[in-house]
DODO-428192 format. One record per residue (C-alpha): residue in one letter; y, z, x. Coordinates in steps of 0.1 Angstrom, whole numbers, padded with zeros to 4 digits, always signed. Each point is the difference from the previous one (the first is absolute). Layout:
// residues N
aYZX ...
This chain:
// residues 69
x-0121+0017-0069 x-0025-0015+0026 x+0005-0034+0019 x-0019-0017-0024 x+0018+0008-0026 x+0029-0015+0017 x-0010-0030+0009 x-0015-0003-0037 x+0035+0006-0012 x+0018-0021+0024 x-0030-0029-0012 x+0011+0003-0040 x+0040-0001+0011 x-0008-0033+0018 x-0013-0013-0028 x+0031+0011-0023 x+0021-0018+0026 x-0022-0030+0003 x+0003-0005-0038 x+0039+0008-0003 x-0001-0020+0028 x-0017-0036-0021 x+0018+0011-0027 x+0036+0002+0014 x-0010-0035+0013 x-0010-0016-0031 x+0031+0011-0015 x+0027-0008+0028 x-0018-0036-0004 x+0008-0004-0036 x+0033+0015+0006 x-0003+0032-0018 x+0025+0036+0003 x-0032+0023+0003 x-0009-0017+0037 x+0020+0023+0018 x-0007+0034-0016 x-0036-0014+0004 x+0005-0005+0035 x+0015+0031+0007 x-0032+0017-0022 x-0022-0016+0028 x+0020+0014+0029 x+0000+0034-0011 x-0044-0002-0009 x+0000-0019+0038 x+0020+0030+0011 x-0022+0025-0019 x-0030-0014+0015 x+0014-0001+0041 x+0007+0037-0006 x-0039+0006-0012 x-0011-0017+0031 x+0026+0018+0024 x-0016+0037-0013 x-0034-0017-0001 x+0004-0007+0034 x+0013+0031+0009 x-0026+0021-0021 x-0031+0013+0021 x-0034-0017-0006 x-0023+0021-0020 x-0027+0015+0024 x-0031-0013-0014 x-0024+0018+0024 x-0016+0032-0015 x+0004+0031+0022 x-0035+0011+0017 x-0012+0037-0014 
């Protein structure tokens, strides 16, 4: 898997989080039992997507030069 590919991953997680995230709020408003499990849900995704970044980051660049013949 390239560094791309990573940081594509560690893009989708955030979105996960970002919508366990709203959705945990929503619910601790109104006073609900699933805000915490949602909560927790969002961690985890937020988690998910650090660890994408951290081997993105690590990951070499591609080499987009073309080797002279």
């Amino acid at each position: 898997m390239n560094r791309e590919q990573h940081v594509k991953l560690a893009d989708d997680a955030v979105t996960h989080a970002e919508r366990l995230a709203g959705w945990a709020e929503n619910s601790a408003r109104e006073s609900k039992p699933d805000a915490e499990p949602l909560a927790a849900a969002g961690a985890l995704w937020d988690s998910i997507a650090r660890t994408h970044l951290l081997i993105a980051t690590a990951t070499p660049a591609a080499d987009d030069t073309t080797p002279e013949a």
